[in-house]
N, C-alpha and C positions, 0 to 999 in steps of 0.2 A: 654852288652846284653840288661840291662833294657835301656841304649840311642836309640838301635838302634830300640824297641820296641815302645819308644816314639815317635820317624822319622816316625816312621808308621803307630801311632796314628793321629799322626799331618796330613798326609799325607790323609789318609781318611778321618779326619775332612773335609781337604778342596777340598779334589773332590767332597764329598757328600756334600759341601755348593753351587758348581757350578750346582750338580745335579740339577733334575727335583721334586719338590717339590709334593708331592703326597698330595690326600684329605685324612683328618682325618673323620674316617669310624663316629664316632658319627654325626657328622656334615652332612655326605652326607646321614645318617638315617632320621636325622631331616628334611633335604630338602626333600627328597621322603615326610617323614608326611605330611609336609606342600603342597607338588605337590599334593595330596590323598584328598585334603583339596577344589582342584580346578578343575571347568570345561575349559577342553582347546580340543575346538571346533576345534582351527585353526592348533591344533599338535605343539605350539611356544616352548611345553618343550619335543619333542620329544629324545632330546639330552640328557635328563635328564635318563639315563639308564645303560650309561658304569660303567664303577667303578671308573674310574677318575673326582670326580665331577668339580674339581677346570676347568674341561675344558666345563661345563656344561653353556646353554644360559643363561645370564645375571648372570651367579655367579665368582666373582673373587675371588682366595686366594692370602693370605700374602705370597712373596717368599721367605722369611725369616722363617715364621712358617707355613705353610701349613694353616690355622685357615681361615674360609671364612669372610672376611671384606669388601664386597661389595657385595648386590642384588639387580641388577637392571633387573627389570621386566617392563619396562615404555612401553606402549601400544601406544602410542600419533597416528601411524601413522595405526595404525585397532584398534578403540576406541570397548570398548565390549570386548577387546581381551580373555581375565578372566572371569570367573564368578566362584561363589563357595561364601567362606569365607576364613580369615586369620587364618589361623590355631596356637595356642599359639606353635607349637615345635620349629617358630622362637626364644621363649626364650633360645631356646641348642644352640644359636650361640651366643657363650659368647667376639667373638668379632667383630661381625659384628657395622661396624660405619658408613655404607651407606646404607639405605636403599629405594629403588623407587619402588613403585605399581600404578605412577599412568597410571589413562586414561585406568580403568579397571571396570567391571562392578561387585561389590557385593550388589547389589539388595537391596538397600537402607538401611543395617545393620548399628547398631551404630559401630563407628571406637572402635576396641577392647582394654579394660581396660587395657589388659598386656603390651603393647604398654610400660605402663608408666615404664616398671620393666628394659627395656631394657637401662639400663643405661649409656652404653659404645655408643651410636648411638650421631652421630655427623651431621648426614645431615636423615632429613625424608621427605619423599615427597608422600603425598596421595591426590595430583591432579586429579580431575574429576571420582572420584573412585566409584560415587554412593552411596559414603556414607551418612547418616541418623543420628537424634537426636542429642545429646549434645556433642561438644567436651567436650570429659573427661577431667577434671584437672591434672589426672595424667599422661600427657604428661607435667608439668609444677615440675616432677620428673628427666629428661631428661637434667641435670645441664650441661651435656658436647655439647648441641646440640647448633649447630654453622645456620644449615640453616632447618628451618620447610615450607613446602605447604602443608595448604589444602584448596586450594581454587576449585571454581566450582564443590562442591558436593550439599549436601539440607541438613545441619548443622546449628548447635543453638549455641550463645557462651552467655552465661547467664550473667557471669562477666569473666573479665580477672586476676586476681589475680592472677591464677599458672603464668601468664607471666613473672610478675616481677623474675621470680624463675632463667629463661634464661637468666643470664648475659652474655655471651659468643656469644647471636645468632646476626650473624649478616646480614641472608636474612629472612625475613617474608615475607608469603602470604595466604593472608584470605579472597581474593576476594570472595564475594558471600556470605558471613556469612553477616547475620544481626546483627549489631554493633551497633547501634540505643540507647537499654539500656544500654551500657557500657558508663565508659569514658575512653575511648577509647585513645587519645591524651595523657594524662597522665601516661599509662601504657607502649603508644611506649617510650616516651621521658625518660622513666627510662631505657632501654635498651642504654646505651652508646656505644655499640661497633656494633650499628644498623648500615649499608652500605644501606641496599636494604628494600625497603615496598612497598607492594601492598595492595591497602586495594579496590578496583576496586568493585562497588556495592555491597558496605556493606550498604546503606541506612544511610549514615552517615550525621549527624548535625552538625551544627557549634558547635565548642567548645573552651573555651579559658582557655589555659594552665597559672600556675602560672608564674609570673615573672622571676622568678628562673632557668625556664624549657627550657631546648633548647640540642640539640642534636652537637656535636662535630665528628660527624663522618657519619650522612647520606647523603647521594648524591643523591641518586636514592628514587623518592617518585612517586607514581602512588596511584590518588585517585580520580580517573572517576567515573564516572555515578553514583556520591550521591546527596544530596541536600545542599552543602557547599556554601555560600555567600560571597558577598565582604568582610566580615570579614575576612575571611579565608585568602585571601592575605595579610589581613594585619601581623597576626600569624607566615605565612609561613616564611617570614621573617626574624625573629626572633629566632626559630627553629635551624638553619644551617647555616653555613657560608662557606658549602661549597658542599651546591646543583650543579649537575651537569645536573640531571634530572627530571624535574618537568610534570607530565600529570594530568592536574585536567579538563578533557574536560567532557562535557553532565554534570554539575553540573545548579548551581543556580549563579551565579556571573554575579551582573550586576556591570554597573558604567564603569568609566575610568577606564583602567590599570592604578595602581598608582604607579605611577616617585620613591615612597620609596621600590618600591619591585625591580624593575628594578636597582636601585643602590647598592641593597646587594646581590644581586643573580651573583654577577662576574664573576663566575665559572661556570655558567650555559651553556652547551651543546645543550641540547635538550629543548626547552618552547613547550608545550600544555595546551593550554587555550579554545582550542573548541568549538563546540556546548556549548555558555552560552550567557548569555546576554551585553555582553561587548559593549561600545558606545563610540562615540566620535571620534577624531581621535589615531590613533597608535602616542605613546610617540616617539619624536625625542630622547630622550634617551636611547631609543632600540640599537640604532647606538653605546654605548658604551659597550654590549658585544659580545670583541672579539673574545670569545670563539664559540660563537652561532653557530653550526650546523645546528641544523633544527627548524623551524617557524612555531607553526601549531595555527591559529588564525580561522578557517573554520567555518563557522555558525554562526556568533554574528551578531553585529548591527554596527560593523565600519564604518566609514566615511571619508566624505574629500577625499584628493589626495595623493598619495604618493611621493610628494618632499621631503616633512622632512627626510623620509625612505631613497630614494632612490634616491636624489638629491647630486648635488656637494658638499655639505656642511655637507654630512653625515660624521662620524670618519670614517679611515681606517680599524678599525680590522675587521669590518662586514664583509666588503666586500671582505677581504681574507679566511675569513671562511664559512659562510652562503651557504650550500648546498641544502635543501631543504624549499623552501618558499610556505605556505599552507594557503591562504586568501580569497578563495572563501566563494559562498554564504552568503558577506557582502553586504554591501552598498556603494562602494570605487567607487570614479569618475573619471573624468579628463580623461587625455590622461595615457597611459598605461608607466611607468616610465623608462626610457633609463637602460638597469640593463649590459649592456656590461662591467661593473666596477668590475662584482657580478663572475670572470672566476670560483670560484669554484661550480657554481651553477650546481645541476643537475636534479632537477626538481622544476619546477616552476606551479601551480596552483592559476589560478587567476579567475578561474571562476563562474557565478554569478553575475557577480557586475555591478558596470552602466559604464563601463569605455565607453569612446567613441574616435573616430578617427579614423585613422590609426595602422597599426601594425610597428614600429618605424624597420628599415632594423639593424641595431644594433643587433636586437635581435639574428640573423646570426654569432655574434662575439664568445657567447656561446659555446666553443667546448667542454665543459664536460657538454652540456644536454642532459638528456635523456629523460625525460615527458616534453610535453607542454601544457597546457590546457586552453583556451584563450573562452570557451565556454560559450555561456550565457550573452555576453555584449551587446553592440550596436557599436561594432567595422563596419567598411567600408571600403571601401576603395579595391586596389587592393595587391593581394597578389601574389611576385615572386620569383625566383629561388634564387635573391639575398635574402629573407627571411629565407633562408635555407643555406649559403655560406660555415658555419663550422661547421656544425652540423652533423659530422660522426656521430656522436655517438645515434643520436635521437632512442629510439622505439617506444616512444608514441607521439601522434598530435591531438590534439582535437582543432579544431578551431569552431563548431557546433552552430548553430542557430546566427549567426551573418551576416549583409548584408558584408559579401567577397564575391570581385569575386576573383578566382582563377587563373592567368593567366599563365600559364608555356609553352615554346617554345615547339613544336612536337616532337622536340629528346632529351630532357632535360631527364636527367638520373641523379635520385639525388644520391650523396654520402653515404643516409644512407639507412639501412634497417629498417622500419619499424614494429613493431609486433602489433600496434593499430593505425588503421587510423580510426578517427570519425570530417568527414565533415558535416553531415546534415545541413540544411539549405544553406548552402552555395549554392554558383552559381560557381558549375564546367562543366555545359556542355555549348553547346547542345550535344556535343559528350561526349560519354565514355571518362574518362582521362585516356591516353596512360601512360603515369609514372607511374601508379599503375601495367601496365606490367613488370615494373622492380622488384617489390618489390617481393621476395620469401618466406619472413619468416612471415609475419603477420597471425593472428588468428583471428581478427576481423575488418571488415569494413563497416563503416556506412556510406552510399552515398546519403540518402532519402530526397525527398524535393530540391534537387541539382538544379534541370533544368535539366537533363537530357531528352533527345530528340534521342534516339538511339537507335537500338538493341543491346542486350546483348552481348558481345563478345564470340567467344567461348572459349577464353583462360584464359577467368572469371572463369570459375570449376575447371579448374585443376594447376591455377598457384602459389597456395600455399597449399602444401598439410598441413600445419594446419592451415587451414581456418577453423574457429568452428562459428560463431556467423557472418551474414552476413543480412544488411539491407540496400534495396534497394529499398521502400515504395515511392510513391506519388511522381513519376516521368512517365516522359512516356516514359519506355522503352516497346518496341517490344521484336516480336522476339520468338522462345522457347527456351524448360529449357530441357535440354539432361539428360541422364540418372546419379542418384548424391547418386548413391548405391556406387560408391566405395569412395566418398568424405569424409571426417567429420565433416561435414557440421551439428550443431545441432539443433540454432536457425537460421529461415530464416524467413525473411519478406520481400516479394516480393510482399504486398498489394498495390492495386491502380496504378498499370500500366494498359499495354497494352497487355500483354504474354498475347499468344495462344497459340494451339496445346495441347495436352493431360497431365494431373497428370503424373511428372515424377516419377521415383522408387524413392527414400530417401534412406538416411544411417540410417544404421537399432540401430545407437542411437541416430536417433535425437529426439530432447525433444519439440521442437514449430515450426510449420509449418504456415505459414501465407501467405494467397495465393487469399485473399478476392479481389474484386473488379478489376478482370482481365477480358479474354475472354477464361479462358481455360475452355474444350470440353473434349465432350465423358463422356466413363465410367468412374469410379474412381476403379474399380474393382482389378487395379493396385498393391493397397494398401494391397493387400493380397498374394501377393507373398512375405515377408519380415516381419517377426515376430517385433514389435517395442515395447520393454517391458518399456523406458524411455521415451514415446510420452506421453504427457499431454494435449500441445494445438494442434488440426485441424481446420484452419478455411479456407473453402473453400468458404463463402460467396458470393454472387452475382457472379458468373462468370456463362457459359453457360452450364453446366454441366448437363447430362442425365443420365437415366436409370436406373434402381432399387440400392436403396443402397446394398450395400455387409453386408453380414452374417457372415460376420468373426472377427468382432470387439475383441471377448475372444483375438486376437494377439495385442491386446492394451490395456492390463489388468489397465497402469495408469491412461489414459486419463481424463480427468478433464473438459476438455472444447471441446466439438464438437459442430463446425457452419457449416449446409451444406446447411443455408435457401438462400432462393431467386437464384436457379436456377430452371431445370426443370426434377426435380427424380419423378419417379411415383411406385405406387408398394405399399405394406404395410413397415410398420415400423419392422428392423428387430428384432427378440427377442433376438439374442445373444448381443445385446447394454442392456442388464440388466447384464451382469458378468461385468461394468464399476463399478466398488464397489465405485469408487473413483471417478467418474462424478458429475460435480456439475452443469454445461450449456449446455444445450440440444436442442437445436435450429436448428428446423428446416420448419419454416413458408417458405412458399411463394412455396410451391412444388405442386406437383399432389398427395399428399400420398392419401391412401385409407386405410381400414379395420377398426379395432379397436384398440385402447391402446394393446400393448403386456402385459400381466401381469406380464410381466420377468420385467419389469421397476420399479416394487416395491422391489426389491432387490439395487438399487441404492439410498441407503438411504441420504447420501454425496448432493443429485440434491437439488438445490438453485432459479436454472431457468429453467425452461420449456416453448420452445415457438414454438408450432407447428399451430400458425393460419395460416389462406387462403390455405388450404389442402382441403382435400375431406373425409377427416377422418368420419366415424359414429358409432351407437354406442350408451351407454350411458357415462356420466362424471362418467370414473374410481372410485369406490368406493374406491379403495386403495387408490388414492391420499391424502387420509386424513391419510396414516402412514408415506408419507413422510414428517416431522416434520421439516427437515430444510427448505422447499420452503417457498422463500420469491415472487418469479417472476412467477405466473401461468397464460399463456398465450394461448386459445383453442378458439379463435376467427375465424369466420370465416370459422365452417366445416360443418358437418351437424348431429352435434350429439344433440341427442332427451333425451324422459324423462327427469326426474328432476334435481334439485341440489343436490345432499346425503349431510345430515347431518353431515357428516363425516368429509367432505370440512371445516367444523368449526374448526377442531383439528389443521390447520395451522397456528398456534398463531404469527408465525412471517413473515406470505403474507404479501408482500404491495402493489404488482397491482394484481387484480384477473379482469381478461377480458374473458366472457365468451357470449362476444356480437356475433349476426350474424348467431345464430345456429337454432337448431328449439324447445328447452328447454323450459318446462312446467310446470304447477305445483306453489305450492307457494316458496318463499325465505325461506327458515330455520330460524327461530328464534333465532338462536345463533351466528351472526357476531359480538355480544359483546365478542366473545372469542379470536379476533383479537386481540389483545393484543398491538403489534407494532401500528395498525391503533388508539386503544385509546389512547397512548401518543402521545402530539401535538412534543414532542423534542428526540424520539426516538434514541438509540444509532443508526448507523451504519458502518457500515464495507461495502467495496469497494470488488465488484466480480471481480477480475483481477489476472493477472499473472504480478510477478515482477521479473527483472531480474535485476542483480548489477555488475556491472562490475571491478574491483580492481586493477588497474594497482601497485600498492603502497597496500599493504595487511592492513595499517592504515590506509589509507585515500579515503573515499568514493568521485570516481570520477567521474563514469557514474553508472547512473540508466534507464532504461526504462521500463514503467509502459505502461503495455496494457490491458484496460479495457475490459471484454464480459459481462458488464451488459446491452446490447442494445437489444432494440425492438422497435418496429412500431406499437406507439397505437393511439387512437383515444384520442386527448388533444384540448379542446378549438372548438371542432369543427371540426377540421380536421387531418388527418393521417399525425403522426411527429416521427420521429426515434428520439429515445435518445441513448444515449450510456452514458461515466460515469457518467452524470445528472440523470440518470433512478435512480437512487437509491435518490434523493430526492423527488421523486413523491409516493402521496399513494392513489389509485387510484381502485374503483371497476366499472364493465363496467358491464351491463345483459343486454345492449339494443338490437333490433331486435333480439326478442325474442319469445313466444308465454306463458310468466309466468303470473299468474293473483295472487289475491288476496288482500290483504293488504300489504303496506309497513308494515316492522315489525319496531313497536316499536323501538328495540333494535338498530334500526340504529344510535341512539343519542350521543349512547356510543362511538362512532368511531371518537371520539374531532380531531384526528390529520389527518383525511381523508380529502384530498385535492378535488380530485374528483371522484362526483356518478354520474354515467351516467342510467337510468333506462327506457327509454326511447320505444318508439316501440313495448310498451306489451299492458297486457289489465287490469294492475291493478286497483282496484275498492279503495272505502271510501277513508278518509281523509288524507293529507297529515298529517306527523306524527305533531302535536302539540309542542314537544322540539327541531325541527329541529333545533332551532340556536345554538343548543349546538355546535352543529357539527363546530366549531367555527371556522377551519383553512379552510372551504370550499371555493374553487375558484371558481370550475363549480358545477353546478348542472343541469342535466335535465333530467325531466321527464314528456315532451312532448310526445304524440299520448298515453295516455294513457283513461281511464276512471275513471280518480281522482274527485271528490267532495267535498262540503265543502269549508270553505273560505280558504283562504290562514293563515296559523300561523301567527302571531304578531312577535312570533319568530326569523320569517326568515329576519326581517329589523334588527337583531343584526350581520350579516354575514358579518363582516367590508372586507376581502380580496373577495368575491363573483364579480368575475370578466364576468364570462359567467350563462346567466341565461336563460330557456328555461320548461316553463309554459304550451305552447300550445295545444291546440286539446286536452283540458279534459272539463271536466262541474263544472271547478270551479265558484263559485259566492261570492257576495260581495266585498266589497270597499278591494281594495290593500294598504297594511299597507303603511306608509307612512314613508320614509326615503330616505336619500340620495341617496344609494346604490339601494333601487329598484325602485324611479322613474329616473334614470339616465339609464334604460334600454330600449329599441325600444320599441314599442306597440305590434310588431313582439313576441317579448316573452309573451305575455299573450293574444295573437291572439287564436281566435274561443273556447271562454271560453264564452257563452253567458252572463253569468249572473254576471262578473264579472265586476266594474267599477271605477271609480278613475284614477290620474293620473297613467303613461300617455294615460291610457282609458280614454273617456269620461267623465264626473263630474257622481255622483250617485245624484239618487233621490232630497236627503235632502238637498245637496249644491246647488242645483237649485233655494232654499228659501234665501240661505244666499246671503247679500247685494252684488253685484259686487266689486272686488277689484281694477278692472282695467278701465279706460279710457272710459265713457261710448259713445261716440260720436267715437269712434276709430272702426277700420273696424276688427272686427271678423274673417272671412276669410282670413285677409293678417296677422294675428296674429295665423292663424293656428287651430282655434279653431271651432271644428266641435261640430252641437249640436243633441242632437237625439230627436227621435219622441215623447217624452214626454214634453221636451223642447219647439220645434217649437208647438206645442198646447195649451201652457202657455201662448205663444205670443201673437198666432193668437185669442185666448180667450181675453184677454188685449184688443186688436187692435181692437177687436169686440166689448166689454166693450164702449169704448170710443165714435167709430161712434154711437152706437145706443144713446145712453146717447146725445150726445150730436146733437143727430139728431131729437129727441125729442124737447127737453129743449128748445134749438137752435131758434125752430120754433116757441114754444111759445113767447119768447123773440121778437121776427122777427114780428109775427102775433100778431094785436090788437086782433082782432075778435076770434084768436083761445082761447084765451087766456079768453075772456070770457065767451066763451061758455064752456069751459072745469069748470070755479071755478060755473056757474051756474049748470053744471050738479053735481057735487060734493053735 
């Protein structure tokens, strides 16, 4: 009885060990505290409710003991997911040994003290969490923890000391901690059973480890974006003998790669050397590691040619390993190096560099490539189908800004599918190229600057339907643009063609529209059938475009850049372009506009540029403009807006052109453009008004960029109307000419050291030209012709060494013109109809009329240019007269006995 009792025990032992493992009710208490603890916006612990927790999001149990030993809560792919605090009832999981919260937002909290109590945790990950103040030490309690992150939060690490506590850990990551006061190096290298580091913008210094010091087990070492030097390689060295993976890119490291790190790194997989200062040629003893997968050398200063590299003489193991090779934006020449040796290659990046020639047909041998990037050289030559012979496999082509032509047969249908074609520059037309009909899976094409000579096809919108990013600039295509509401299509730049026909509809997420310098027509009213909540940039610039702007803007809540100048809109400015919270360029000169400023445009606090000259605008100059704080670009030239300058206008501390020429503006200039702030440093920071887009074929390795500036206008520079665009931002420039403002120049204008040019010109200002004018040291132009200025000219003004344009004219300045290089080296034109003024290159003054001649006294005056004035020629003819009378006297007595005595008798 008691055996067969036991058969039975036994018997439900082990069914109930196959069973289904249930949650222990403490534990799924705990987890609710902790859920109670959190905001979850997105519903991620909706799961969190049954009574089974062990089946609950991110919680695993032991199927052995039911006990929860894993919470992962990682947010990585909807960052914010979380929000709340960490609740201490994680202490009731007495065996939880994994723990993940990152890529969650707790609101910049310091990471909690209990943490350290959790003793049984063997991997902790608080990645990107938001977290705030001092890692605690007592995570350096945590003796059994094998893998810790906390990197990318806003965290302090004072000293490392608890580190040494983690014998057992063998992944760290502390990217983003400022390590700076630690010593840092010392504390990894006590960690012996270390595998993995990230120390990635820790702000970290060179440091040098004792002799003693060196690591027996790390391979993987990531220590980007510090300020580490050639030092550092020498260390690295010595450290490991069996790095597998090295990334020390965007550091300090200049000098040659040295031949002593390359011969102990044997083991080395992956090399990132990056963005540093590296020089010289690439060591032919690269060639000896066989192991080498990937090359990233991008950004330094290399040289020479790549035969050592990639010549017959290299060793074998490179070139059965070596998958990705990453050399761009060096300095590397010669011809482009035969690499059909390299079959495991699968992307190659050599762009940047000076290489020249041809593109060697070899390069076709490649049948595991998939990026090519050949952009940026002075490559030539022609390029053909045989360039492409085995390249099933390509997705990416960059061959851009190089003289290629392109030549492929009319029915050439290449073997690969492309997902990035970027030609620009290149010479593919005059026609469309047909083989880009074959291509169905690409997402971006860049065709601009091509030669293209053709209408746009129409099998160009629809023959990839994930076509997102499409540039087709500064060709001459014809032709229109069909309806591209059902495309996805997000960046387009179709600027500086030929297109006609009317604004088509857009997909209602595209983010940058670029449509400047065409011929399209009509209304744009278009644009208001289709809500576009991720549109940033509009530039519809110069094309022919009519009829009142639309009132619907609020359907483009991001917008950041609208250009709709230089067609022909008429009508007022609308007011719903003030809900653009996020507007910062505002351009729209060259129209028919009318009314006044909307006031609704003082809620666009964000605006940087403003350019509404050669309008019909009137009015007075917005007093609000003086709350929008960030304008640097204010441009109102040109309309007809009256009354004064507001005072207020001085609050823009960081204007650098203010043009406010052309109007019918009255009154004196404000006494405060010493509050310019920008205009009184002569070396002022700046920052570039544009839109940047980055393109990533390879998520490490920055491959294309395209930077599109909208800091242009059309001002008045040197004389004449000149468009700038991303130059405008080195100019510092005030304009009030053609105007009707009178009074004194203010003083305060002296302060303005870094102001290039003042134009003041066409008013009716009165008294002296300001006396410290040469402060104004970085002045180019200056004018302030047709005024009613007096007084002599400042002394001052001959210290203006860059004063390239000068213009004096039509005032009632007097007295002699200072004397210096710089202002007698100007026409006589610049200080024309100044009566009273004289000196070179006017006339001589008065007093120098007494001083000896310097020049050639028998020499002809006239053929020397030298005109004399009416005080002058009466000196002469005084002389001249002197002389005849005198000696017409004298003469005769001499001549005459008889006079002679009758003259001493009558005496």
């Amino acid at each position: 009885m008691a055996i067969k009792f036991l058969v039975v025990v036994l018997v439900c032992v082990f069914v109930s060990g196959e069973a289904e493992v249930r949650c222990i009710e403490r534990e799924r208490e705990a987890l609710l505290s902790f859920k109670n603890g959190l905001i979850d916006d997105y519903g991620f612990l909706s799961s969190w409710e049954s009574d089974e927790c062990c089946k609950w999001h991110g919680v695993e149990c032991s199927n052995a003991t039911g006990h929860v030993i894993n919470l992962q809560l990682n947010n990585e792919y909807h960052y914010g997911g979380f929000q709340g605090e960490v609740g201490s009832s994680l202490l009731e999981l007495y065996h939880l040994n994994y723990l993940d919260l990152s890529w969650n937002d707790f609101g910049g909290n310091p990471i909690p003290k209990f943490i350290g109590s959790m003793k049984q945790l063997q991997h902790l990950y608080l990645r990107g969490c938001n977290f705030g103040g001092i890692v605690p030490p007592q995570i350096g309690n945590l003796t059994n923890l094998q893998s810790l992150a906390l990197s990318h939060n806003s965290l302090r690490i004072e000293n490392l000391n608890w580190l040494s506590s983690l014998s057992l850990l063998s992944y760290l990551s502390l990217s983003q901690i400022d390590l700076s006061q630690t010593n840092w190096l010392q504390h990894i290298l006590s960690l012996h059973s270390l595998h993995e580091l990230h120390l990635n913008t820790c702000n970290l210094k060179d440091s040098s480890p004792s002799l003693n010091s060196s690591s027996t087990s790390l391979s993987i070492l990531a220590l980007s974006d510090n300020h580490l030097t050639f030092s550092a390689l020498n260390w690295l060295s010595n450290i490991s003998t069996v790095l597998v993976e090295i990334s020390m890119s965007s550091n300090a490291i200049g000098g040659s790669i040295p031949i002593a790190l390359l011969d102990k790194i044997t083991f080395i997989e992956h090399l990132d050397l990056s963005d540093n200062m590296l020089e010289g040629q690439i060591p032919k003893s690269l060639c000896t590691l066989s192991r080498l997968r990937v090359l990233v050398l991008y950004e330094n200063d290399l040289s020479g040619n790549l035969e050592n590299l990639f010549g017959n003489a290299c060793a074998k193991g490179i070139l059965e390993s070596l998958q990705i090779l990453e050399l761009a934006r060096n300095k590397l020449d010669g011809s482009l190096p035969d690499l059909r040796a390299f079959s495991a290659l699968t992307e190659v990046y050599l762009e940047g560099n000076n290489f020249t020639g041809s593109i060697p047909p070899s390069i076709g041998q490649l049948s595991n490539l998939h990026a090519l990037d050949l952009s940026g050289n002075f490559l030539n030559g022609i390029v053909s189908e045989s360039h492409f012979k085995k390249l099933d496999m390509l997705k990416m082509l960059d061959l851009s800004f190089n003289s290629l032509i392109l030549h492929f047969a009319p029915n050439w249908i290449p073997t690969f599918q492309l997902e990035v074609i970027l030609l620009a520059g290149c010479n593919v037309g005059p026609s469309f190229p047909k083989w880009i009909q074959t291509q169905r899976n690409f997402s971006v094409l860049d065709l601009s600057i091509a030669g293209i000579i053709d209408e746009a096809p129409t099998w160009l919108w629809s023959i990839s339907p994930l076509l997102e990013h499409l540039f087709l600039s500064s060709n001459q295509i014809s032709g229109t643009i069909p309806n591209l509401s059902s495309t996805s299509i997000t960046f387009l730049d179709l600027s500086n063609n030929s297109i006609a026909g009317p604004i088509p509809l857009f997909y209602a997420n595209a983010e940058t529209i670029l449509l400047s310098g065409n011929m399209f027509s009509g209304s744009i009213s278009s644009i208001c059938k289709t809500r576009h909540n991720q549109l940033v940039v509009l530039d519809l610039y110069n094309n022919q475009l009519l009829g009142e702007l639309p009132n619907c803007w609020k359907k483009m809540p991001n917008m950041v850049f609208l250009n709709v100048a230089n067609n022909r809109f008429w009508g007022e400015i609308p007011r719903s372009l003030g809900s653009l919270h996020e507007l910062a360029a505002l351009q729209l000169r060259g129209n028919r506009l009318s009314g006044e400023f909307p006031s609704t445009l003082r809620r666009c606090q964000n605006l940087e540029l403003v350019d509404v000259a050669e309008n019909e605008l009137t009015g007075d100059v917005p007093i609000w403009l003086g709350e929008v704080y960030n304008m640097r670009y204010l441009n109102l030239a040109g309309n007809k807006l009256h009354g004064g300058i507001p005072v207020e206008i001085c609050n823009l501390t960081r204007i650098r052109i203010l043009d406010l020429s052309k109007n019918n503006l009255s009154g004196k200039i404000p006494d405060c453009f010493n509050s310019f702030t920008s205009m009184a440093k002569k070396d002022s920071p700046f920052t570039h008004l544009g839109h940047y887009y980055s393109f990533y074929y390879n998520d490490n390795l920055p491959n294309e960029n395209v930077v599109k500036y909208f800091e242009y206008s059309s001002i008045q520079w040197k004389g004449q109307e000149s468009e700038y665009r991303k130059h405008l931002i080195l100019l510092k420039l005030i304009d009030l000419s053609s105007n009707r403002l009178s009074g004194n120049i203010p003083q305060s204008f002296s302060n303005m050291k870094g102001l290039i040019s003042l134009n003041l010109s066409s008013n009716s200002f009165t008294g002296n030209i300001i006396p410290d004018i040469g402060e104004m040291e970085m002045l180019e132009c200056l004018d302030l012709s047709d005024n009613q200025l007096s007084g002599k000219i400042p002394t001052s003004l001959a210290q203006l060494q860059y004063l390239a344009v000068l213009d004096l004219s039509n005032n009632n300045l007097s007295g002699e013109i200072p004397t210096s290089t710089q202002l007698q080296s100007f026409n006589a034109s610049a200080y024309a109809e100044n009566d009273g003024l004289c000196g070179p290159p006017l006339a001589l003054c008065n007093e120098d009329v007494l001083k000896p001649p310097t020049t050639n006294p028998g020499g002809n005056a006239d053929e020397k240019g030298i005109s004399l004035s009416f005080m002058q020629e009466v000196g002469i003819s005084m002389g001249f007269g002197f002389i005849f009378g005198f000696w017409g006297v004298v003469g005769t007595f001499v001549l005459k006995k008889s006079w002679r005595i009758a003259f001493f008798k009558f005496l």
